[in-house]
Backbone as a printed PyTorch tensor [residue, N CA C, xyz], in Angstrom:
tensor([[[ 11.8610,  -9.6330, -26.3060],
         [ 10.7900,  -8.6710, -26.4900],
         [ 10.1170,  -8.4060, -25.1460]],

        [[  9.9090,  -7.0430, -24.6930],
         [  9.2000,  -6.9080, -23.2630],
         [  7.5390,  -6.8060, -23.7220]],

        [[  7.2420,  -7.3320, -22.7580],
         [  5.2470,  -7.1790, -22.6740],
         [  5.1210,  -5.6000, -22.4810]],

        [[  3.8760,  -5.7800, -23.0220],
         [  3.6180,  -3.9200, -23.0800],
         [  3.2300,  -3.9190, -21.7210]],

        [[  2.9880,  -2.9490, -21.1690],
         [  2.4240,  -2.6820, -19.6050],
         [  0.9740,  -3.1180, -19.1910]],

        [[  0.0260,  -3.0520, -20.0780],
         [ -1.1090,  -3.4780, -20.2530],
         [ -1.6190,  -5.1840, -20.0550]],

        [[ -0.3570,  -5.8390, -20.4160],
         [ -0.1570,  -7.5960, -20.4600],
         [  0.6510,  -7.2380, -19.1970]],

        [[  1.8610,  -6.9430, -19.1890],
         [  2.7540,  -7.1420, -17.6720],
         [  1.4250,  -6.6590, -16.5810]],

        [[  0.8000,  -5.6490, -16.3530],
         [ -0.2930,  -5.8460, -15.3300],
         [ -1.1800,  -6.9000, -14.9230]],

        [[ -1.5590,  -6.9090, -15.8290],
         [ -2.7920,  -8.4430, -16.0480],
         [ -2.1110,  -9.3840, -15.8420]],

        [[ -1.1490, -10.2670, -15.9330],
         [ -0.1080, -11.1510, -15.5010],
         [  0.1020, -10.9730, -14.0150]],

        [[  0.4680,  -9.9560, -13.7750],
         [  0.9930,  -9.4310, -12.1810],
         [  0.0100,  -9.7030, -11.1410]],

        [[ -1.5850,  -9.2470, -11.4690],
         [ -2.7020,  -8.9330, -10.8680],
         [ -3.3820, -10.9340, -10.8840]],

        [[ -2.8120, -11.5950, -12.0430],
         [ -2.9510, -13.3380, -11.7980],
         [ -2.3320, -13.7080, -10.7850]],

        [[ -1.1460, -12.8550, -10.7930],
         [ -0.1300, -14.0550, -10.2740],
         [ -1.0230, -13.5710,  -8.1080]],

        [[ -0.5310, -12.0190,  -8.3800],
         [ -1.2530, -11.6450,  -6.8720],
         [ -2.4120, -12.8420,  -6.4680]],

        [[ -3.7000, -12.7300,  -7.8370],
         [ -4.5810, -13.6910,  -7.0630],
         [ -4.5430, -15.2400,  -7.1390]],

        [[ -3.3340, -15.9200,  -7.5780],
         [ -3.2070, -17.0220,  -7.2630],
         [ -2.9960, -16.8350,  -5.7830]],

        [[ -2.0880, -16.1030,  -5.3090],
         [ -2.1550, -16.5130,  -3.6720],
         [ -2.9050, -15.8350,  -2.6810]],

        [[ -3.9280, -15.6380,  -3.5460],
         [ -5.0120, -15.2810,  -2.3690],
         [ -4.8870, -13.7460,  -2.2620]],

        [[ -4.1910, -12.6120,  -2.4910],
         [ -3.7880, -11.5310,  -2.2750],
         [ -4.9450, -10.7510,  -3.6130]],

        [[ -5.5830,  -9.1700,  -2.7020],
         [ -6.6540,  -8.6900,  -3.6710],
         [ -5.4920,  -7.5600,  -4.1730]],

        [[ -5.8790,  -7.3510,  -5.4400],
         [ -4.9200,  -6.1530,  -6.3100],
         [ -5.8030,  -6.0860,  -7.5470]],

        [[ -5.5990,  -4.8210,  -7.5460],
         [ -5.9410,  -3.9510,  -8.4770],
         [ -5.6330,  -3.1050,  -9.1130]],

        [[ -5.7410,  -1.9700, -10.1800],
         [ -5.5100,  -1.3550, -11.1700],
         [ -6.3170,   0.1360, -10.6200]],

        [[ -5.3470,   0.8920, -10.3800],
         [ -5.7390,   2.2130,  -9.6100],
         [ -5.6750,   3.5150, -10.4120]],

        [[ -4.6700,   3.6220, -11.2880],
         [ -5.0060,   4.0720, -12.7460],
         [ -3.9430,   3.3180, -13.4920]],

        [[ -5.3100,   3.8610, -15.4530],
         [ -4.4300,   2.9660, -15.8160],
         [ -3.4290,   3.9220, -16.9400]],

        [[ -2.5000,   3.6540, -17.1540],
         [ -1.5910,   4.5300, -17.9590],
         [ -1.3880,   3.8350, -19.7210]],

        [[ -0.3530,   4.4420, -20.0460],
         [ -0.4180,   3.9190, -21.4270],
         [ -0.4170,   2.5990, -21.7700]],

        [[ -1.1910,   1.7340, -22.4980],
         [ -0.8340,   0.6480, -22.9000],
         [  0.0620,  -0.1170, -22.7280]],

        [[  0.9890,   0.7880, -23.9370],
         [  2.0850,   0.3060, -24.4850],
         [  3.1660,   0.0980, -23.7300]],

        [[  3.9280,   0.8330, -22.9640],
         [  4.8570,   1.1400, -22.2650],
         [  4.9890,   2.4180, -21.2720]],

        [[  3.8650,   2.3270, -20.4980],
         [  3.6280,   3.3880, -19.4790],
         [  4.0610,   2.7640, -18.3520]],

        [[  4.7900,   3.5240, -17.3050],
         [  5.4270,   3.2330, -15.9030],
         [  4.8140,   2.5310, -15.3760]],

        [[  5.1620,   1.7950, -14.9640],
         [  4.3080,   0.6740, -13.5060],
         [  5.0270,   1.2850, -11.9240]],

        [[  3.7610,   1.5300, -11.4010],
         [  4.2380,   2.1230,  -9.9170],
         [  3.4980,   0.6090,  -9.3900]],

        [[  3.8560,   0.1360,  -8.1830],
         [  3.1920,  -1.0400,  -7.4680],
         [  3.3900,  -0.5440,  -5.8670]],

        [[  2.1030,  -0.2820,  -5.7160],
         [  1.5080,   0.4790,  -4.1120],
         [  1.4300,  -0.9730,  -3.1080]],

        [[  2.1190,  -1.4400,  -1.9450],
         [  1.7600,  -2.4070,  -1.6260],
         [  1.0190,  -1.8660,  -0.3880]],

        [[ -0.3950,  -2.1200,   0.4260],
         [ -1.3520,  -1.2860,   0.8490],
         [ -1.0270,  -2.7030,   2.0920]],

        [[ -0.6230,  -2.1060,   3.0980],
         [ -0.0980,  -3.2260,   4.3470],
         [ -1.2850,  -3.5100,   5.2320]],

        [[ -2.7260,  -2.4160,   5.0960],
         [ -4.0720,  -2.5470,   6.0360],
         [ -3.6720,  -2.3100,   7.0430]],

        [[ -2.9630,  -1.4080,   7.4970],
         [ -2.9860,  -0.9670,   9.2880],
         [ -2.4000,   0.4720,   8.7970]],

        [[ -2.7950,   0.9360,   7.4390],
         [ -2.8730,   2.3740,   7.3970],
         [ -1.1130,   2.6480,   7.1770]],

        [[ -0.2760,   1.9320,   6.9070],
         [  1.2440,   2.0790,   5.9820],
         [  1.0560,   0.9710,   4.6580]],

        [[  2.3600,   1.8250,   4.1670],
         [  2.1160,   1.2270,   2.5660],
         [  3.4350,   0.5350,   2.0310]],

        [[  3.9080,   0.3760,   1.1590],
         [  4.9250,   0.6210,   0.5810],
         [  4.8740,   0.8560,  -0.8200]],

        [[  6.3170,   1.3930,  -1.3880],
         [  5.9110,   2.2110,  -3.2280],
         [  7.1080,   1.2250,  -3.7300]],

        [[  6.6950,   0.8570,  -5.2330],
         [  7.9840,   0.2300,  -5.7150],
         [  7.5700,   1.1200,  -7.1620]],

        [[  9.0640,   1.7200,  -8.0000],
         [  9.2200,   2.1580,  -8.5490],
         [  9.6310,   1.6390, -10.0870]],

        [[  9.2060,   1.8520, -11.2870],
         [ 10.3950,   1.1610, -12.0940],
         [ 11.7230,   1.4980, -11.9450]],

        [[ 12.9430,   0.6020, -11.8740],
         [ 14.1540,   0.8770, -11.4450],
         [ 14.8890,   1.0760, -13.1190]],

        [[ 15.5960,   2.4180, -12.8110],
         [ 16.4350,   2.7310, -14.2960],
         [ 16.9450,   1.8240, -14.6490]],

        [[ 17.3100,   1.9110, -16.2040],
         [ 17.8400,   0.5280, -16.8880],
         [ 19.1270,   0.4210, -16.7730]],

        [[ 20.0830,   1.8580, -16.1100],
         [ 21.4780,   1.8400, -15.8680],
         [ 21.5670,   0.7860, -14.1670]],

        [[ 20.7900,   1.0520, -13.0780],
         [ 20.8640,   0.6290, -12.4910],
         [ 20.7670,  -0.6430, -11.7150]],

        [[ 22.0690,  -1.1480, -10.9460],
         [ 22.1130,  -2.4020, -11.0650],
         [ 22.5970,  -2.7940,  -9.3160]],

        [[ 22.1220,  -3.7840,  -8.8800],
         [ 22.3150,  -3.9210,  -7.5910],
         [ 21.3490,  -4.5170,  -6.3980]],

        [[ 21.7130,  -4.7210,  -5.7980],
         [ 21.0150,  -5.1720,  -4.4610],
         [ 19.7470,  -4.0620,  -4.2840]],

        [[ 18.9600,  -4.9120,  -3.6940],
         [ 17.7700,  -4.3130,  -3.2930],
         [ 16.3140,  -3.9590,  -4.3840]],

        [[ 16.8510,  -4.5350,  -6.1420],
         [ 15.9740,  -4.2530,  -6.8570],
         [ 15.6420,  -5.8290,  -7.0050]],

        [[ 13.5000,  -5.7480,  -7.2590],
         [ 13.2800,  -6.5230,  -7.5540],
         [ 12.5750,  -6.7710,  -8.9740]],

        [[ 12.8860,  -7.7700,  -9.7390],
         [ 12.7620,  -8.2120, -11.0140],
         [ 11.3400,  -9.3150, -11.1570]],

        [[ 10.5520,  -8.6410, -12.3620],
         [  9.2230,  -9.7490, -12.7200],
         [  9.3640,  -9.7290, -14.3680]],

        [[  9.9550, -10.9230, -14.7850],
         [ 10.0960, -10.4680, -16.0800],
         [ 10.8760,  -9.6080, -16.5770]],

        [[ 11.0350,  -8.7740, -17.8000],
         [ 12.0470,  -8.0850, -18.0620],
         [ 12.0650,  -6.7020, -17.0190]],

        [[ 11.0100,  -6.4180, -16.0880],
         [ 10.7610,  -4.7130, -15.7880],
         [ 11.9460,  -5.3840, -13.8900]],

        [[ 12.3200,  -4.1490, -13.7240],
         [ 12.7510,  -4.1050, -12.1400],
         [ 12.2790,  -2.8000, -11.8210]],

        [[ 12.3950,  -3.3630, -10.6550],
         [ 11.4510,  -2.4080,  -9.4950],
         [ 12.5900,  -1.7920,  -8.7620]],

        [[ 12.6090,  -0.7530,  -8.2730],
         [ 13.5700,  -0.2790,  -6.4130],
         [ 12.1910,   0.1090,  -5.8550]],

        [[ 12.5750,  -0.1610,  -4.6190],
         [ 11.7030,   0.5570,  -3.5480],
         [ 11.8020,   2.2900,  -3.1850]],

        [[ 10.6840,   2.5170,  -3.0150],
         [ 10.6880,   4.2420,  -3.5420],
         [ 10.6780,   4.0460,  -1.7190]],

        [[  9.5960,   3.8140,  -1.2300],
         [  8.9590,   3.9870,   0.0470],
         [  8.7980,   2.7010,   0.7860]],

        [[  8.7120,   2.4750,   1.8470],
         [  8.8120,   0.8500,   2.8540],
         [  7.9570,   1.6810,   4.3140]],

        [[  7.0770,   0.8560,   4.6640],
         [  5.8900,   0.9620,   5.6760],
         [  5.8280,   2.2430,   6.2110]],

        [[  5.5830,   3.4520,   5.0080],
         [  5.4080,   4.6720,   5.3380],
         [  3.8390,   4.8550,   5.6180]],

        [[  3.6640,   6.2150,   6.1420],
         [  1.8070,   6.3600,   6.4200],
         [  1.7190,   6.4740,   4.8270]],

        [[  0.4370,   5.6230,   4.9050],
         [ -0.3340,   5.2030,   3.6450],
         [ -0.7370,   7.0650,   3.0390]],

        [[ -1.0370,   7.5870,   3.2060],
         [ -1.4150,   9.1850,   3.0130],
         [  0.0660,   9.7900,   2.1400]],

        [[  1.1870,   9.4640,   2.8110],
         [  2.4230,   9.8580,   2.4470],
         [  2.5890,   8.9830,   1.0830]],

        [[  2.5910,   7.6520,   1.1140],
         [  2.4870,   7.0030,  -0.4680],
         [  1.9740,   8.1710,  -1.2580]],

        [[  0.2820,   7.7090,  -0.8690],
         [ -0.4980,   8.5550,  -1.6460],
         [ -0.1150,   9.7180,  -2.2450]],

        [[  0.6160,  10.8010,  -1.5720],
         [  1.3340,  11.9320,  -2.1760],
         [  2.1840,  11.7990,  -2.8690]],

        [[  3.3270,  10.9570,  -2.6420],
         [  4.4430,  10.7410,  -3.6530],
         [  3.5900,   9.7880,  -5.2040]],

        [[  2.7550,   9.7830,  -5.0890],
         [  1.8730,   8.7630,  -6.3720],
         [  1.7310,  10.2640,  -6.9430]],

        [[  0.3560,  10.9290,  -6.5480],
         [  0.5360,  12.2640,  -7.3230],
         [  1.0090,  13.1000,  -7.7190]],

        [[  2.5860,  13.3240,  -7.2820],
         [  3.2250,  14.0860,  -7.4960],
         [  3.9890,  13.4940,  -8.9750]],

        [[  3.8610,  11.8170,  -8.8980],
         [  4.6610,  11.2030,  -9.6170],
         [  3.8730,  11.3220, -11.0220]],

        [[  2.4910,  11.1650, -10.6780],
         [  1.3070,  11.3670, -11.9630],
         [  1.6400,  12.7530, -12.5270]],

        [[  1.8450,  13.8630, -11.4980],
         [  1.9720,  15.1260, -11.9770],
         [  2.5930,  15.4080, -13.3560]],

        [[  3.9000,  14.3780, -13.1730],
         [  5.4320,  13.9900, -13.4950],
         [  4.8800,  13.3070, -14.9640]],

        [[  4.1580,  12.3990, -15.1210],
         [  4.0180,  11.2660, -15.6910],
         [  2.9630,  10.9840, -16.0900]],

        [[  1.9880,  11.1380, -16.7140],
         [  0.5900,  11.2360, -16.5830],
         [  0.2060,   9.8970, -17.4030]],

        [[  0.8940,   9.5650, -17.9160],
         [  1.2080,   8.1510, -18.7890],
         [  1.3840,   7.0310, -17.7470]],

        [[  1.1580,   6.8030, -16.2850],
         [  2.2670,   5.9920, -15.9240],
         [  0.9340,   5.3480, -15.0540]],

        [[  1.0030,   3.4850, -14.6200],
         [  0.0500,   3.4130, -14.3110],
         [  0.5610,   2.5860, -12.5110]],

        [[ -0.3510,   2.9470, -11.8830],
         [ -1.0560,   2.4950, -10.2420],
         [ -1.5340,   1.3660,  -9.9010]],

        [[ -0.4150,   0.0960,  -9.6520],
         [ -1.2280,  -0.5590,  -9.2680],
         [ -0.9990,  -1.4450,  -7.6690]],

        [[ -2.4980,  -1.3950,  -7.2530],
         [ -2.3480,  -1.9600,  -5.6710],
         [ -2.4330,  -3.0970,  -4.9900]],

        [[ -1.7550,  -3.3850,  -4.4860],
         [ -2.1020,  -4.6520,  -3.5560],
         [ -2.0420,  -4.9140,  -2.5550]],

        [[ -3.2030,  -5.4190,  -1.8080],
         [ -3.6080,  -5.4590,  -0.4380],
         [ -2.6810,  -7.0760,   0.4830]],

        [[ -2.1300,  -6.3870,   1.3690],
         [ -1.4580,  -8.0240,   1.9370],
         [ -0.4210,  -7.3780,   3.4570]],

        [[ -1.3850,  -7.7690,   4.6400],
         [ -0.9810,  -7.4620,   5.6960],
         [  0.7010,  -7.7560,   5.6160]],

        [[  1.0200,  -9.2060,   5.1320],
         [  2.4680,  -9.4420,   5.1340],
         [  3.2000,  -8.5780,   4.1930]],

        [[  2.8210,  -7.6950,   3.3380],
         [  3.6180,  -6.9400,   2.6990],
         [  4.3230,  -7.6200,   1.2930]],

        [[  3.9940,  -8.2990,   1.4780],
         [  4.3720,  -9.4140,   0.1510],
         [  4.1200,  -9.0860,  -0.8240]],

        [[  5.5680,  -8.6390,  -1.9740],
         [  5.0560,  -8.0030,  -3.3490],
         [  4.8270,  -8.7960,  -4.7610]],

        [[  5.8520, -10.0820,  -4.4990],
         [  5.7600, -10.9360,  -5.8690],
         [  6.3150,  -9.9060,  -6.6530]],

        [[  6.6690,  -9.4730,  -6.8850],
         [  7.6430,  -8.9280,  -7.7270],
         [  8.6960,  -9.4180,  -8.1920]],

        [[  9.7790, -10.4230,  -7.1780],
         [ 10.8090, -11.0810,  -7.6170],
         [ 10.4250, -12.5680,  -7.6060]],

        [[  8.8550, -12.6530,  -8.2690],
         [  8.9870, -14.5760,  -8.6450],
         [  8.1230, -14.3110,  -9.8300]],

        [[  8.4280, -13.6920, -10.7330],
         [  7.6380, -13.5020, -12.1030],
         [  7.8420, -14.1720, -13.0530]],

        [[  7.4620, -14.4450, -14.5010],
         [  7.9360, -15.1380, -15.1910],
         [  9.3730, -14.6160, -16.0670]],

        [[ 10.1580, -15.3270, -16.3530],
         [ 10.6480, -14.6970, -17.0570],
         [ 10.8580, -14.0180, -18.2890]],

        [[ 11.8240, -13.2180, -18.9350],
         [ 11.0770, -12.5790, -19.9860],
         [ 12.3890, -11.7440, -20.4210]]])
């Protein structure tokens, strides 16, 4: 059974502040099963975007928290440029939710989640 998006956030946003890392909830989308975008905000003004990764797709470079995987949309682009590909994606998706985390090292936790 997958966690609705609403529990997989709140889980995600623990695990961030067990190690000290600030994250937050930038919008929030459906409950139930609305997209998880994860903005990683690097503080020298680049970002990176992780995407939910399709359920056909399989391979190197995606990272897994639980049942959801991620690909990387974007990697230490200007933070402004994230920002655009987020709205365009909301445009897309209006259901789908934003969430950020601040960590000079870029460190997403994404691939040490529980399993699921």
């Amino acid at each position: 059974m997958r966690l609705t998006s609403s529990v997989w956030v709140s889980a995600y946003l623990r695990r961030c502040q067990t190690e000290g890392v600030f994250g937050a909830v930038v919008r929030k989308g459906a409950a139930e099963a609305g997209a998880i975008f994860v903005k990683i905000n690097r503080l020298d003004g680049s970002a990176d975007l992780f995407a939910p990764a399709p359920q056909a797709l399989e391979g190197e470079g995606l990272l897994a928290w639980g049942s959801r995987r991620f690909e990387p949309l974007m990697t230490a682009e200007p933070e402004a440029d994230v920002d655009a590909r987020l709205a365009r994606e909301r445009d897309f998706d209006p259901d789908l939710w934003v969430v950020e985390i601040e960590d000079r090292a870029a460190r997403t936790f994404l691939d040490e989640g529980p399993e699921g």
